[in-house]
C-alpha positions as CSV (number, residue, x, y, z in Angstrom):
1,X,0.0,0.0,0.0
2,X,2.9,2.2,0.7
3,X,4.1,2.0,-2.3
4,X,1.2,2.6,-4.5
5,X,1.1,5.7,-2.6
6,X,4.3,7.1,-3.2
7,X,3.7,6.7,-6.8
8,X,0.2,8.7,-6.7
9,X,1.8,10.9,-4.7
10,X,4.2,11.9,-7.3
11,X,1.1,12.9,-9.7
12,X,0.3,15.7,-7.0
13,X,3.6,17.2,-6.7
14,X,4.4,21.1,-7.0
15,X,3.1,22.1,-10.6
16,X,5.1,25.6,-10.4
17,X,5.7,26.7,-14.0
18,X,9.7,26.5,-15.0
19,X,10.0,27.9,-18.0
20,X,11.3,25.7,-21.4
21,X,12.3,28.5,-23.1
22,X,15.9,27.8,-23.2
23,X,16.3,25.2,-25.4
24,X,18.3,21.9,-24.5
25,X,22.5,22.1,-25.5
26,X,22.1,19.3,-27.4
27,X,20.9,19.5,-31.3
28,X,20.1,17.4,-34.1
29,X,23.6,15.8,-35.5
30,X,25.4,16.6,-32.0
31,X,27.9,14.2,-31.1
32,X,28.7,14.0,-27.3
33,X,31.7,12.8,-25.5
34,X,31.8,12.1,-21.9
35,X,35.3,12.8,-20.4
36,X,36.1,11.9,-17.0
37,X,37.5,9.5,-14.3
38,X,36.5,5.7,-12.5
39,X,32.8,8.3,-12.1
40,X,32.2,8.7,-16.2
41,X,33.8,4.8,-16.6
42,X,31.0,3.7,-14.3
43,X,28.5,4.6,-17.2
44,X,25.6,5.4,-14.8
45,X,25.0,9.3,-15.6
46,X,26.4,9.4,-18.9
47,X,23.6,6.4,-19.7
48,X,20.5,8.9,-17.9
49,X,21.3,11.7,-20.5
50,X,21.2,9.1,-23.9
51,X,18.1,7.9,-22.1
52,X,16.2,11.7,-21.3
53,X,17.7,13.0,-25.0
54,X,16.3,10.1,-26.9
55,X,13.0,10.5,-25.1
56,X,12.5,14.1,-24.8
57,X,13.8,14.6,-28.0
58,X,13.1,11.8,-31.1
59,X,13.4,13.4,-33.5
60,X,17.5,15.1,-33.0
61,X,19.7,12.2,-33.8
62,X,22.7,12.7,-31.3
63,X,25.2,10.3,-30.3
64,X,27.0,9.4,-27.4
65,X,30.8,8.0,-26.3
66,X,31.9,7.5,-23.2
67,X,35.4,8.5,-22.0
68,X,35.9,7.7,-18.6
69,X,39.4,6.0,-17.8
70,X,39.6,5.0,-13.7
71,X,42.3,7.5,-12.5
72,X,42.3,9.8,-14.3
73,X,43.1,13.5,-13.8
74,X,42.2,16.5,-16.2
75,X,46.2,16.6,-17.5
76,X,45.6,13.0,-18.2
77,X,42.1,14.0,-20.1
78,X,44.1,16.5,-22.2
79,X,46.9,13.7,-23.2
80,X,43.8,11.2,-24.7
81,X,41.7,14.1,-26.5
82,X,43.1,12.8,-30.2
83,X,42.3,9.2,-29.2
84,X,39.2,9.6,-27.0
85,X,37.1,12.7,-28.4
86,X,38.2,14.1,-31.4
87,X,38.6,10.7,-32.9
88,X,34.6,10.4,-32.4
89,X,33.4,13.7,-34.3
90,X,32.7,14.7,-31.3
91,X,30.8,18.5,-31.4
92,X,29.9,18.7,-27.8
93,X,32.1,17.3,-24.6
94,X,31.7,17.8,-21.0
95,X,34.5,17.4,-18.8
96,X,34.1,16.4,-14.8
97,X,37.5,15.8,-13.2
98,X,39.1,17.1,-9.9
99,X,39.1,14.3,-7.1
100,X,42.0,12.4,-8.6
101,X,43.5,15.6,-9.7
102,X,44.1,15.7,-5.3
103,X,44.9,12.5,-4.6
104,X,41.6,11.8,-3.1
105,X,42.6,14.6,-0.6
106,X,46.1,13.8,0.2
107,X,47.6,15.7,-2.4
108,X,45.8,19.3,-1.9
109,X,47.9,21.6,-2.5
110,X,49.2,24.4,-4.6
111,X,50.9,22.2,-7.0
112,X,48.4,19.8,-7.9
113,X,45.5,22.6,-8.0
114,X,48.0,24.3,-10.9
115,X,47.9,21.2,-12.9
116,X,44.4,21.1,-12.8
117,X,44.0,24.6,-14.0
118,X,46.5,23.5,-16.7
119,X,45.1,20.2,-17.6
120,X,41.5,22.3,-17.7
121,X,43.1,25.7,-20.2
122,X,44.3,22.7,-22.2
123,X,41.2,21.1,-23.2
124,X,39.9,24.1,-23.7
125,X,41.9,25.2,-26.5
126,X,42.2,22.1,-28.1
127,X,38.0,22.0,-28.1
128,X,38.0,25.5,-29.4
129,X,40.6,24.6,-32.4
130,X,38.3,21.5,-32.9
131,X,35.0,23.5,-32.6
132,X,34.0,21.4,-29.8
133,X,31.6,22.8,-27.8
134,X,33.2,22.2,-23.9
135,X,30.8,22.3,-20.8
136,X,33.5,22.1,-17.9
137,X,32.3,20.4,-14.8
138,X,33.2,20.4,-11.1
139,X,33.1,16.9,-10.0
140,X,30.7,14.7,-7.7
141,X,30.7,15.4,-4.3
142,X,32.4,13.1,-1.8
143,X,30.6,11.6,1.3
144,X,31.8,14.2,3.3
145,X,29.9,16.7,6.0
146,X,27.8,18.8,2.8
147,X,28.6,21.6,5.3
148,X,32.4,21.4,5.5
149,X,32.7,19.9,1.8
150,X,31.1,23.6,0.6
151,X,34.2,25.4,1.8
152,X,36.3,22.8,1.4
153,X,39.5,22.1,-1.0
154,X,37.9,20.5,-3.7
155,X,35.0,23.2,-4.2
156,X,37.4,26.0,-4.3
157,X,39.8,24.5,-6.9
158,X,36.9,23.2,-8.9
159,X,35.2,26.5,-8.4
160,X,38.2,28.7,-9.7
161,X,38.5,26.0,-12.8
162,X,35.1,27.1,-13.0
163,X,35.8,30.7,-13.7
164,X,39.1,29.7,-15.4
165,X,36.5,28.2,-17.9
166,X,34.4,31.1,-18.8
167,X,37.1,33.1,-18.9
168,X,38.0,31.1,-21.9
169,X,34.6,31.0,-23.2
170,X,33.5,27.4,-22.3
171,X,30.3,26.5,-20.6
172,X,30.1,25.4,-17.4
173,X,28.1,23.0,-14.9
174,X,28.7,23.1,-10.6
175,X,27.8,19.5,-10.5
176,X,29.2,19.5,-6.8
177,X,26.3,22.1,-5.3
178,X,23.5,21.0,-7.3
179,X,24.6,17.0,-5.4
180,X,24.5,18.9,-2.3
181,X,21.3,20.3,-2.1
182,X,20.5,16.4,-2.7
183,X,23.1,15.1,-0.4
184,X,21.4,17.7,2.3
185,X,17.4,16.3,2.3
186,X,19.1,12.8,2.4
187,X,21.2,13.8,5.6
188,X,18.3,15.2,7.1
189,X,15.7,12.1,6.2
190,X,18.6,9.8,7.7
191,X,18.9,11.6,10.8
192,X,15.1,10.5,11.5
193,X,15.9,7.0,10.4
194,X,17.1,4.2,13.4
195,X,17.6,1.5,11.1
196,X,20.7,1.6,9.4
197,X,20.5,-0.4,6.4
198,X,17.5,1.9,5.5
199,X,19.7,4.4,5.5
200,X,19.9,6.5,2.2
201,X,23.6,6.5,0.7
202,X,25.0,8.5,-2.5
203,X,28.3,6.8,-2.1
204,X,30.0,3.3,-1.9
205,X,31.8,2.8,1.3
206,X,35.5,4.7,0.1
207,X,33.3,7.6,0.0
208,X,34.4,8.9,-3.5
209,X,32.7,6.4,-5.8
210,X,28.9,6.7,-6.7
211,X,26.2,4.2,-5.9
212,X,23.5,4.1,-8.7
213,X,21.4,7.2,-7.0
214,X,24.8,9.5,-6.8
215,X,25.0,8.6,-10.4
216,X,21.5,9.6,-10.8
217,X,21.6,12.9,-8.9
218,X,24.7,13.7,-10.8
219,X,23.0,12.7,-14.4
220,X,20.4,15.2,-12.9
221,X,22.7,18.1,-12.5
222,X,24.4,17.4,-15.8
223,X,21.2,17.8,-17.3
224,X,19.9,20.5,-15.6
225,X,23.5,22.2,-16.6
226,X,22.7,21.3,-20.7
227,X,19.5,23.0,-20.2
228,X,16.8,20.2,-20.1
229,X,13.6,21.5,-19.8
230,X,11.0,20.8,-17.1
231,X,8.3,20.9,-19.3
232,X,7.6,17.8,-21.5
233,X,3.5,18.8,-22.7
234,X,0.5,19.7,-21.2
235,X,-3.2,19.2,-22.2
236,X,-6.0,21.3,-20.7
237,X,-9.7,20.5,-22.0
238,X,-13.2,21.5,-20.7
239,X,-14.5,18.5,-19.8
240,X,-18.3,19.5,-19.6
241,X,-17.7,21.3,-23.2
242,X,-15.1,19.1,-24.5
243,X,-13.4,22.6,-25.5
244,X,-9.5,22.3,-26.0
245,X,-7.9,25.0,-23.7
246,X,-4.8,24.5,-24.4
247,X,-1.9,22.1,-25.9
248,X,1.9,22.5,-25.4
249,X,4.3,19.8,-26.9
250,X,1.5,17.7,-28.6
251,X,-1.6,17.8,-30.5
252,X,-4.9,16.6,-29.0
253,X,-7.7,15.6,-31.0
254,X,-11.1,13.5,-31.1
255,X,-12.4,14.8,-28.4
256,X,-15.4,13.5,-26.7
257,X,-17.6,14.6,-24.0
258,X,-20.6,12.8,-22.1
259,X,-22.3,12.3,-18.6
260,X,-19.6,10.3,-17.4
261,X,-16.5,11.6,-18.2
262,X,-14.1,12.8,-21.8
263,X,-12.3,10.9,-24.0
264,X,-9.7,12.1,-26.4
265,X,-6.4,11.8,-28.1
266,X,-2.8,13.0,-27.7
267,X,0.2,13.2,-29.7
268,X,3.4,14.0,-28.1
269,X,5.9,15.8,-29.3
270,X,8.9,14.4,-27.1
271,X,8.1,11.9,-23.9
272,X,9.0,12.3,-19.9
273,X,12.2,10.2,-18.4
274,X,11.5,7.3,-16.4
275,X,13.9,4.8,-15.2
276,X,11.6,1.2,-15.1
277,X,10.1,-1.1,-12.4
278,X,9.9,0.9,-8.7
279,X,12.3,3.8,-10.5
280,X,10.1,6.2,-9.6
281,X,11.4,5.8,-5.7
282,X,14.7,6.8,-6.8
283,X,12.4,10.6,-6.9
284,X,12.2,11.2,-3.3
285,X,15.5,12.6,-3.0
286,X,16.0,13.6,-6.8
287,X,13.5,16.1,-8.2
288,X,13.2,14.9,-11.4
289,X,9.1,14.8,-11.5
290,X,8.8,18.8,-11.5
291,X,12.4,19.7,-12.8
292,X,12.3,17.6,-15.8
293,X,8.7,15.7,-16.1
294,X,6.3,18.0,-16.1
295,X,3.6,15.7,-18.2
296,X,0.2,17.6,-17.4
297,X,-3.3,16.5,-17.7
298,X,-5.8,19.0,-16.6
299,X,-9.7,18.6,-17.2
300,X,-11.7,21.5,-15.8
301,X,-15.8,21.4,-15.0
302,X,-16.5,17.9,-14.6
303,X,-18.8,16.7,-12.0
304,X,-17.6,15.9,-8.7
305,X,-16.5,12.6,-7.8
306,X,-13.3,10.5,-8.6
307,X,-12.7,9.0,-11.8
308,X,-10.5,6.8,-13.6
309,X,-7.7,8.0,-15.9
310,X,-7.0,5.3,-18.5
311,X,-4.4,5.7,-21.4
312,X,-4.8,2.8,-24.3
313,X,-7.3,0.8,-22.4
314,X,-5.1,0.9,-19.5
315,X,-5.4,2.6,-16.2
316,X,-3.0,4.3,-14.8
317,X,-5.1,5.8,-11.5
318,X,-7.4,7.5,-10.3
319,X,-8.2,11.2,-9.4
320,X,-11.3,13.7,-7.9
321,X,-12.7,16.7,-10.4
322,X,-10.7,18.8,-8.1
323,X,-7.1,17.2,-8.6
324,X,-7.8,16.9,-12.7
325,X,-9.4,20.7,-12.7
326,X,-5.4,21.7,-10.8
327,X,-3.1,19.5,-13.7
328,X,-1.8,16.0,-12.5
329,X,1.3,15.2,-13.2
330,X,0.9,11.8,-14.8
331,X,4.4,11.0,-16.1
332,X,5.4,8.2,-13.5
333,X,1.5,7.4,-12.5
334,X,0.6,4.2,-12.1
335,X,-1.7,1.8,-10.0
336,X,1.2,-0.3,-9.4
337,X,4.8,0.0,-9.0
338,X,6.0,-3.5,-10.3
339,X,4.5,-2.4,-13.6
340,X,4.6,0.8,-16.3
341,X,1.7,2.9,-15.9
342,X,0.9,4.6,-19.3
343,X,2.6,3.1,-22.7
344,X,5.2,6.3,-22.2
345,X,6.2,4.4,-19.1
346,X,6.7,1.1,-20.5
347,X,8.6,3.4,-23.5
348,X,11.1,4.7,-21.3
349,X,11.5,1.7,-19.7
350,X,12.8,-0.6,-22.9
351,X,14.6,2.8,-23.6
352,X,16.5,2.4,-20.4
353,X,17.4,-1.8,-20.9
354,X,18.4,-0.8,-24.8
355,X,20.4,2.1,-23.7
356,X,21.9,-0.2,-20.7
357,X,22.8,-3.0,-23.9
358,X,24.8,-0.5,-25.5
359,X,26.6,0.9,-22.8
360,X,27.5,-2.7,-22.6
361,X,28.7,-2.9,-26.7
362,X,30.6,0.4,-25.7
363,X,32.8,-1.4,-23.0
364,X,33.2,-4.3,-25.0
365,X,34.3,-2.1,-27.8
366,X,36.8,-0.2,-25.7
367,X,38.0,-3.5,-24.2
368,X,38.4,-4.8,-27.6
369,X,40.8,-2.1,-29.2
370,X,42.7,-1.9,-26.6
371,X,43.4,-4.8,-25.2
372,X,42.9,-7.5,-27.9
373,X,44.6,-6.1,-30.6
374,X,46.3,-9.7,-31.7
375,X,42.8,-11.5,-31.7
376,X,42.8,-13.3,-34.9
377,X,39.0,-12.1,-36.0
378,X,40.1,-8.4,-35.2
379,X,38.3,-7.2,-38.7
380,X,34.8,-9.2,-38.2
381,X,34.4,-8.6,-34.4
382,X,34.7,-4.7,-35.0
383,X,32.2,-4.8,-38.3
384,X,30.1,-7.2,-36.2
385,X,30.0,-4.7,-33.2
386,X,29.1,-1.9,-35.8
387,X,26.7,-3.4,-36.9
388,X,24.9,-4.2,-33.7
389,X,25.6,-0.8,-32.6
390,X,23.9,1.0,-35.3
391,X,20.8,-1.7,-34.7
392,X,21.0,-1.1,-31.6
393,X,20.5,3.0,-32.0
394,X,18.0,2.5,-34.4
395,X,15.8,0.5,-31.8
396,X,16.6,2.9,-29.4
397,X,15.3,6.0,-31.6
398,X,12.0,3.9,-33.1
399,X,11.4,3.1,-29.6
400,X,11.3,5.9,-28.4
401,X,9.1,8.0,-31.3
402,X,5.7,9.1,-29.6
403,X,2.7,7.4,-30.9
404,X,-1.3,8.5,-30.7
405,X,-2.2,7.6,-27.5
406,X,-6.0,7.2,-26.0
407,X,-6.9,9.0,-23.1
408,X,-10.3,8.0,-21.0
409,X,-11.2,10.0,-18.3
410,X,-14.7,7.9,-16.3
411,X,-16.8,8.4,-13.2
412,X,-15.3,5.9,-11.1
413,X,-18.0,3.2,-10.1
């Protein structure tokens, strides 16, 4: 029961207006490299922005590489760019180093915060040369006090690369405070909580490395430092007239009206971001509902009473006159967690296990060239892998491509 409530509850969440004016960095033809250390190797945020720009956006083809090597520093990041990033196509690369570049801490000083700065004005210029657009990023936070870690070492170093970095003209992202307001509710949720294997952790137990929320609340503030939008669509109909009031991001038609409810259908232009079976929990601490899922439904006038909100034959939940008349957000609703609620759901969920297969071609690959150079079927194993990597984007992209869907809104029995 607790769970079906969390997920309702995330339909009545803050509907404050963020504006989607600024469009997303990413365009149509854009490649985008991922450079980084043992963080970007781990694949986990890199894969949450292929998922969120395949579903938000069909119809731009953009593709992805991930550069992470474990270790690495930002003068190490500058030494690959030939091999690593330009060798790609890339257009667009964002750059997150600055724990290694320390020592995990034990190396803090003047020196090493100098090679930094250097390894940073490097890759800056080589972008620019390359017309690469650069977004440089701080790094993730460590497991440290948020309190201490906001004045400490790491922040200020990562804070003057920062303005090193627009300085030179290269957009950047503060991964590190946008964690930390995260990092914060979770410290305060976990003071209330006695157990302590129900505590809520960001990190593994060194402290530095991610668990799979860190790499969520970090794919978070890389997106929200591209410029994803919060708003995916919104329909708002009359429901005793069946009049359209408005349509943002799709196209609504066949509208119907009668004593028990409206029926009608809707075309989206793009889709919201969710991350599978029960991955809507992973939204308590990371406020991806109302920051970048802002799917609306809103039915004004109809009777009072609850009714059921069913999408392609399939309900999804159920909501009073009052909550429709005030916009649901519908994007992770469902009547139960162990299952998609509407078809955009189970959309973004095959998007997430064909964006996680090839993630898994990518490491392969990478393993391949350099480590197998003297196997035998060299030739066929790379045309094999190209070939099941362009198959592979091609499901990913049909996948995710909106499709009508049919909305029911009925007087509950």
């Amino acid at each position: 029961m607790r769970l079906k409530s969390l997920f309702l509850l995330l339909t009545t969440l803050s509907t404050a207006h963020i504006s989607a004016g600024a469009d997303f960095a990413l365009q149509d033809g854009d490649t985008l490299v991922f450079l980084g250390d043992s963080i970007t190797a781990g694949h986990g945020y890199t894969k949450l922005v292929e998922e969120y720009t395949l579903l938000r956006f069909p119809d731009r083809h953009v593709r992805f590489f991930n550069a992470g090597q474990g270790g690495d520093t930002a003068a190490g990041g500058l030494q690959r760019l030939d091999r690593d990033v330009f060798s790609h196509g890339a257009t667009v690369l964002t750059v997150a180093f600055g724990v290694n570049d320390i020592g995990w801490g034990m190396k803090a000083d003047e020196e090493h915060k100098q090679k930094y700065f250097g390894g940073i004005r490097g890759i800056i210029e080589a972008c620019q040369k390359h017309h690469v657009r650069v977004f440089i990023c701080s790094p993730a936070i460590t497991a440290e006090n948020p309190d201490t870690a906001e004045n400490g070492f790491l922040q200020k170093m990562t804070d003057e690369g920062l303005a090193i970095a627009k300085s030179m003209g290269a957009q950047t992202i503060d991964i590190q405070r946008t964690m930390r307001s995260i990092q914060r509710e979770i410290t305060k949720a976990d003071k209330a909580e006695t157990d302590p294997k129900k505590k809520t952790h960001l990190h593994v137990e060194d402290g530095v490395h991610l668990t799979d929320l860190g790499q969520l609340a970090m794919g978070y503030a890389i997106l929200k430092g591209l410029g994803a939008p919060s708003d995916v669509s919104s329909v708002a109909l009359d429901g005793k007239t069946g009049k359209l009031i408005s349509a943002r991001g799709c196209r609504v038609d066949d509208v119907h009206t009668s004593t028990n409810g409206v029926t009608f259908t809707r075309v989206d232009e793009g889709l919201p971001l969710n991350l599978g079976m029960l991955g809507a929990l992973n939204f308590r601490f990371i406020p991806i509902p109302n920051e970048l899922n802002r799917y609306l439904l809103t039915i004004q006038n109809l009777p009072s009473g609850k009714y059921n909100i069913s999408v392609d034959g399939r309900t999804i939940g159920i909501a009073t006159d009052t909550q429709l008349a005030t916009s649901l957000n519908i994007s992770s609703m469902t009547t139960n967690g162990w299952e998609p609620g509407g078809p955009w759901d189970a959309q973004a969920a095959v998007i997430k296990e064909l964006t996680e297969a090839r993630s898994k071609m990518e490491i392969a690959s990478n393993l391949r060239v350099h480590f197998l150079t003297n196997h035998p079927q060299m030739t066929s194993l790379i045309s094999q892998a190209q070939i099941t990597e362009t198959n592979l984007v091609c499901l990913q992209r049909q996948t995710a491509h909106p499709f009508p869907y049919h909305f029911e809104i009925r007087k509950a029995e």
